[in-house]
N, C-alpha and C positions, 0 to 999 in steps of 0.2 A: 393332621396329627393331634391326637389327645394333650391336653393341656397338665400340666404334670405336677401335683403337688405333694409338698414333702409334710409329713406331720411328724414332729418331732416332740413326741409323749412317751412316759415312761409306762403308764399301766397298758400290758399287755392289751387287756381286753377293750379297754378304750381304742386303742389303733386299730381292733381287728374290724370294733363297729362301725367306725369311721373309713377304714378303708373298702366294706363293702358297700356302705353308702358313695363314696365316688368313686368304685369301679361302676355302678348301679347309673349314676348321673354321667357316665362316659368319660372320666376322667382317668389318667394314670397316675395311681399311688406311689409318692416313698417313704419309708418308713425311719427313723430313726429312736433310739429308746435313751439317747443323754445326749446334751448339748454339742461333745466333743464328734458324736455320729453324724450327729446333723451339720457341724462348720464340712468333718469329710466329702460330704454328698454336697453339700455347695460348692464344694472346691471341684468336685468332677462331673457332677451332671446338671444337664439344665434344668432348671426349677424357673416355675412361673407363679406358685404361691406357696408360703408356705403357716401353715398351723401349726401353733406353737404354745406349747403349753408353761405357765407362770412357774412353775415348782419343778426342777430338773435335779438329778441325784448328784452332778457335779457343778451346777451355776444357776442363777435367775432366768429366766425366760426374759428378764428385760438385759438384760448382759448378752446374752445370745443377740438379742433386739441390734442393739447396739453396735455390734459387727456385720451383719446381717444388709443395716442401712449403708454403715458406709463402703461396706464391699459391693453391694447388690445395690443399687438404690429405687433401682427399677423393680423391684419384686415387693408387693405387695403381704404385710405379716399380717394376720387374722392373729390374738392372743386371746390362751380359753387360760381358765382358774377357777381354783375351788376354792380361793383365798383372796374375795374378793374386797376391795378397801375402795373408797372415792379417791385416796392420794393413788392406789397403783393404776387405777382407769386413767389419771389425770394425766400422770406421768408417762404412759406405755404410748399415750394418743400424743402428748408433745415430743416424744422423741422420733414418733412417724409411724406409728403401727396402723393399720386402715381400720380397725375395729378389734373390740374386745368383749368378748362373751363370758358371762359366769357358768360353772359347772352347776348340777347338769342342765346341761341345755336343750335345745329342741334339734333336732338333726335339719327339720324342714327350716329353720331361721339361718342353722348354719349354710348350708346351702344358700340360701337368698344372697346372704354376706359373700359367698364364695364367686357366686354371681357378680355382684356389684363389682367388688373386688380386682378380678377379671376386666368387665368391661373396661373399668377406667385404668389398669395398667394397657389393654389395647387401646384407648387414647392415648394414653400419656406417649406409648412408642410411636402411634401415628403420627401425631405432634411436631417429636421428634426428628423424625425421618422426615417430614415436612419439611422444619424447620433445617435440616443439614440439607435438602435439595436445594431449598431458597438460597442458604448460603453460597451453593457450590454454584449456583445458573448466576446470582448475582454478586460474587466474591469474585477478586480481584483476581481470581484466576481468568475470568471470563474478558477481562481486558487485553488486548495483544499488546506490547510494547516492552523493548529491554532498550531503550536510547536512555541514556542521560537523564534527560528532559522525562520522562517516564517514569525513572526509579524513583525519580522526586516526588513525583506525581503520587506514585504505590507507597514511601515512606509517610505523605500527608498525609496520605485516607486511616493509613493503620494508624495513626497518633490522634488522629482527629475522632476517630470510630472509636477509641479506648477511653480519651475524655470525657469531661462534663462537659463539654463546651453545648453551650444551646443554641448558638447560630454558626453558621458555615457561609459559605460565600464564594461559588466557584465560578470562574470565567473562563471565557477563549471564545471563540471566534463557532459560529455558528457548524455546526458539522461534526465538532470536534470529538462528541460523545459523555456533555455533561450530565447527562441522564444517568449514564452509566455508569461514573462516578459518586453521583447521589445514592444509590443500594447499597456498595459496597459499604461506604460510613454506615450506613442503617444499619447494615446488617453485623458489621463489626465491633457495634455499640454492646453495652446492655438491656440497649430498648429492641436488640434483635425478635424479640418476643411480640413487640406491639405491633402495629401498622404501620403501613408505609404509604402515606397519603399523597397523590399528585394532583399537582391543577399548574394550570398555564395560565398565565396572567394574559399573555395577549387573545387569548380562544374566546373570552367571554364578554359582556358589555361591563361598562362599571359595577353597574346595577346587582348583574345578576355574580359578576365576581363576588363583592359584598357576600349578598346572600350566601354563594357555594362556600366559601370563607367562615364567615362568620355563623350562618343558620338566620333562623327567620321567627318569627311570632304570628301566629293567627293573627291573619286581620292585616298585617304589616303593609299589605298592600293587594292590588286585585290580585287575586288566584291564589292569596295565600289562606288556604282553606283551613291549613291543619297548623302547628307548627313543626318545623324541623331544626334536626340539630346541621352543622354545619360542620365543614374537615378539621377546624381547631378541635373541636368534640371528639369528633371521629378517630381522630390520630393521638389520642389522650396514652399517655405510657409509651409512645413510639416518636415517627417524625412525618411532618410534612413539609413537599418539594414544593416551592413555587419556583415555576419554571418562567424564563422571561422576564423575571422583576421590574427589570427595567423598563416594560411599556404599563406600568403599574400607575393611576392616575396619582395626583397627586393626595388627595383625600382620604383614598386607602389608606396611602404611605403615611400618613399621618395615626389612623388606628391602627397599622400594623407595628407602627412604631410604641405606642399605647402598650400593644399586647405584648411585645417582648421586652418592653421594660419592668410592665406587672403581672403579664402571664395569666392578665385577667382581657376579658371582653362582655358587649353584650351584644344577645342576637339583632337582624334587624327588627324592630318597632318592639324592642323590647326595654325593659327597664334593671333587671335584675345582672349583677356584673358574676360572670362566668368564671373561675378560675382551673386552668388542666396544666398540667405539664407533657409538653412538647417540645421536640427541637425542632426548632427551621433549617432550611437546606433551601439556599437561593440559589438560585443561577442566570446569568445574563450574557447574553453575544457583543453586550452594548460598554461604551467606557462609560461609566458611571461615574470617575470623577468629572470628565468632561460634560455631565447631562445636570451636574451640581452647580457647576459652573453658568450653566445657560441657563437657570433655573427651574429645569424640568425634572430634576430628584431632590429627594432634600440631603441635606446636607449629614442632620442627624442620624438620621434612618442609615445613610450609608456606612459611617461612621461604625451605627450599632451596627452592622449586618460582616461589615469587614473586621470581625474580634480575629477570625480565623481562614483570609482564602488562601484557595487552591486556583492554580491559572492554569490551565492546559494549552498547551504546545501545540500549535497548527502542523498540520502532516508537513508542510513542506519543511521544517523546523524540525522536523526528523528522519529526515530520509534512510537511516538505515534501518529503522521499523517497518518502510514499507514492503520487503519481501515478505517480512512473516505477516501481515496484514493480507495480503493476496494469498498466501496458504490457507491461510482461517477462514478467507472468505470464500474462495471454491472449495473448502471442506467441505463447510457449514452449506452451501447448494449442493453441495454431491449428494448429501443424507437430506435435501427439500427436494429437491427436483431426482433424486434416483437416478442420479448419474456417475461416471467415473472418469470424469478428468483428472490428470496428474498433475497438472499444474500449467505453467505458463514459459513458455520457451524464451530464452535471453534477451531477445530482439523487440517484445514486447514489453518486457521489464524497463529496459533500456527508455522504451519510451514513456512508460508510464511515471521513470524518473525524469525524466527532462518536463513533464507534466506542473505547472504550479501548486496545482489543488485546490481553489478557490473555498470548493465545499468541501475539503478536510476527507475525513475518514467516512461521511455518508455519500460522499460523491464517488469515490472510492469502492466503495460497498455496491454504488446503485452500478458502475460499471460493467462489477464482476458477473452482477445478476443475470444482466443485461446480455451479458457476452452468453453465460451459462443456460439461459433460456433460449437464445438464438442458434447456439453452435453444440454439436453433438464429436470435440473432437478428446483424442489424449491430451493434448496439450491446445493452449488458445494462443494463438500469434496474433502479432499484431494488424490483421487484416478484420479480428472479430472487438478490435476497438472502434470506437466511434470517433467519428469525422473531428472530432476537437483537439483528440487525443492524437490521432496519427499526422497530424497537419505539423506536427511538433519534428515530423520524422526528417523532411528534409534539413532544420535549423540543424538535426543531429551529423547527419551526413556531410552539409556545407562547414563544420566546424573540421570534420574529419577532414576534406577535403586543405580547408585553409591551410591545417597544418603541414599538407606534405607538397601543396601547390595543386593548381588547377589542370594540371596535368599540359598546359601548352605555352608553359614557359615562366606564366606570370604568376606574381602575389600578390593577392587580395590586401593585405595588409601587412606594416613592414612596425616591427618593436624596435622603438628607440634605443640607442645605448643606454642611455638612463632609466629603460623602462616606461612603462608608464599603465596605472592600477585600473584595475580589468572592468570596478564597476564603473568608473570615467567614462573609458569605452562606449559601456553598454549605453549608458545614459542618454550615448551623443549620438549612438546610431538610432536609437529609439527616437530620439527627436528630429535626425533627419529625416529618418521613412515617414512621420508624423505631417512634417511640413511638405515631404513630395508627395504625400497623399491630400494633401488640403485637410488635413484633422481625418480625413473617413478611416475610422480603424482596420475596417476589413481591407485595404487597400494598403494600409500600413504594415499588417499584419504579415499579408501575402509577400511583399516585397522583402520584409525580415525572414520567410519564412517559417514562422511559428502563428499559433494558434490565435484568434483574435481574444480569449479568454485569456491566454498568457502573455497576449499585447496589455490587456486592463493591468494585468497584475504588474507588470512592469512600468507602466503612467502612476499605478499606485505611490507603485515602490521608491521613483524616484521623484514623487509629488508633481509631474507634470500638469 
């Protein structure tokens, strides 16, 4: 479609030469002949530039300006005049006009401007629309979760993403989807505009963490041929994610400590101190006060980095998230893999609840995939779970069973009149299978009936 511009001039014969010259360059013309014509035509048709002349029979050209920006802001104003002053050029460009031409002008200049003009409002939408994808792929919509444990979760990111805060600090247990987490803030910030830098602390050697970190200086060391800048640089007006912090040496922790206390650095084998502004966004699987303790973080560095965390909630720690997590995730293959599963039938649910979750919502995720790449059905039962998962099924069944008897007379176990508290119980049966297996877990596991993964998680759980 022709890109559509309004020229709002009062001398007849000025609009008529202007509008054969952009019908002439392929444009569709509208005309208006006083300021009050031209707000009409903005209120009803779409306009992608408009030409606007300084001297109107009922207002300024810069008054027209004026409402123009803050109704349209995306529309680029070109202002012509035959009354031309250095304060009205000054003024017309600081309140946001894209150029301003003196009468008479060249028609072939006007055009170029018209040009310019153009391209850079198709940036500035592309930009845009960019930037609202980014949002919407990595805004908190794209997280599953309505548990408790969750809204908390979505309440921190929106207060944290709104602040100044320059550091963040988020933990949970490996799996969990702290990555995930880290966009949202970015993106919810004011720095949604800048970059969004990642590096993993544990991917790299010291060495060359340093360097990716900080940048480098010719010469710094063999192969450093050129100099480079480094993601503190890189991520200047935005933020960067170190992921893993915790397996962060201690030497780093030391200049990283440096840098967020002064926001300054220098490259390696450099001398000159760098200053940008950034936020940090850490994340660790690890307890960090426990690693403070044993001397393997420091103590300050933690301190600074926890102004603001967020902990996320291991999957088992929310169980009623995990149906809509299984929807999301055979969604989300249905449109990878071009298929049409509806979901997952009760009996697999069932088990995939009685499941611990060790690896959280990535274990979870690897599941579905797993199932969804293997199985071509409506629905996945639990036959298209793997061996760790369904091992769970009998502990589910013998429970059913306990409750209504064995079916030949006898009860497994008998509850005191006074009761007695169910993890007690669990504890004690966990430690008898243990010791009639001589420690071998799959032996213990077997004899419980449950998974040897959900044997760990229950030695965890009650510190065997």
């Amino acid at each position: 479609m022709a890109e559509r511009i309004l020229i709002v001039e009062d001398e007849k014969l000025l609009r008529w030469a202007l509008r054969e010259r952009l019908v002439k360059e392929g444009y569709e013309p509208l005309e208006a002949d006083s300021g009050a014509a031209g707000r009409r035509l903005l209120g009803t048709e779409e306009v992608d530039l408009v030409l606007l002349d300084y001297r109107l029979p009922d207002m300024t050209g810069l008054d027209l300006l004026r409402e123009i920006l803050a109704q349209h802001p995306d529309v680029p104003v070109i202002l012509m005049t035959a009354y031309s002053t250095v304060e009205t050029a000054v003024e017309a460009i600081k309140l946001g006009a894209f150029d301003y031409l003196n009468k008479p002008f060249n028609q072939d200049e006007l055009v170029l401007q018209i040009h310019k003009a153009l391209e850079t409002s198709r940036l500035r939408r592309e930009v845009h629309a960019l930037r609202r994808q980014q949002e919407e792929r990595y805004g908190l919509s794209s997280i599953v979760g309505s548990s408790p444990a969750m809204q908390e979760v979505f309440r921190m990111v929106n207060k944290v993403g709104r602040s100044a805060a320059s550091t963040v600090l988020i933990t949970g247990e490996s799996g969990t989807g702290k990555d995930l987490v880290a966009k949202p803030i970015h993106y919810a910030s004011d720095r949604a505009g800048g970059p969004f830098m990642n590096i993993t602390c544990s991917a790299l050697p010291e060495n060359l963490l340093e360097s990716e970190r900080m940048g480098h200086e010719r010469g710094a060391f063999t192969d450093a041929k050129s100099s480079k800048q480094g993601l503190f640089e890189l991520a200047a007006g935005g933020s960067l994610f170190l992921d893993e912090i915790g397996d962060m040496g201690i030497l780093l922790q030391a200049k990283l400590l440096r840098f967020l206390e002064e926001k300054t650095f220098k490259r390696v084998g450099g001398v000159r101190d760098i200053k940008v502004d950034v936020r940090v966004i850490a994340a660790t699987n690890r307890d960090l006060a426990r690693a403070v303790k044993e001397g393997r973080f420091r103590e300050d560095l933690y301190y600074r980095l926890k102004v603001i965390p967020i902990v996320l909630p291991a999957l088992r720690e929310r169980p009623e998230d995990l149906p809509a997590l299984v929807s999301h995730f055979i969604d989300q293959f249905n449109r990878e893999f071009k298929k049409s599963c509806r979901g997952m039938t009760p009996e697999a649910l069932r088990l995939l609840a009685a499941h611990p979750w060790p690896g959280n919502v990535r274990e979870l995720r690897n599941v579905i995939e797993r199932a969804m790449i293997l199985e071509d059905k409506e629905k996945l039962d639990e036959l298209d779970l793997p061996e760790e998962i369904r091992g769970t099924l009998p502990a589910v069944e013998a429970n059913t069973e306990a409750a209504s008897g064995n079916g030949d007379g006898s009860t497994p176990f008998q509850l005191p009149d006074g009761g007695y508290p169910l993890d007690r119980m669990e504890e004690e049966m966990v430690r008898q299978a243990l010791q009639r297996a001589s420690g071998n877990q799959t032996r213990a596991a077997r004899l419980l009936g449950i998974s040897r993964d959900a044997l760990r998680y229950k030695i965890k759980k009650f510190n065997l």
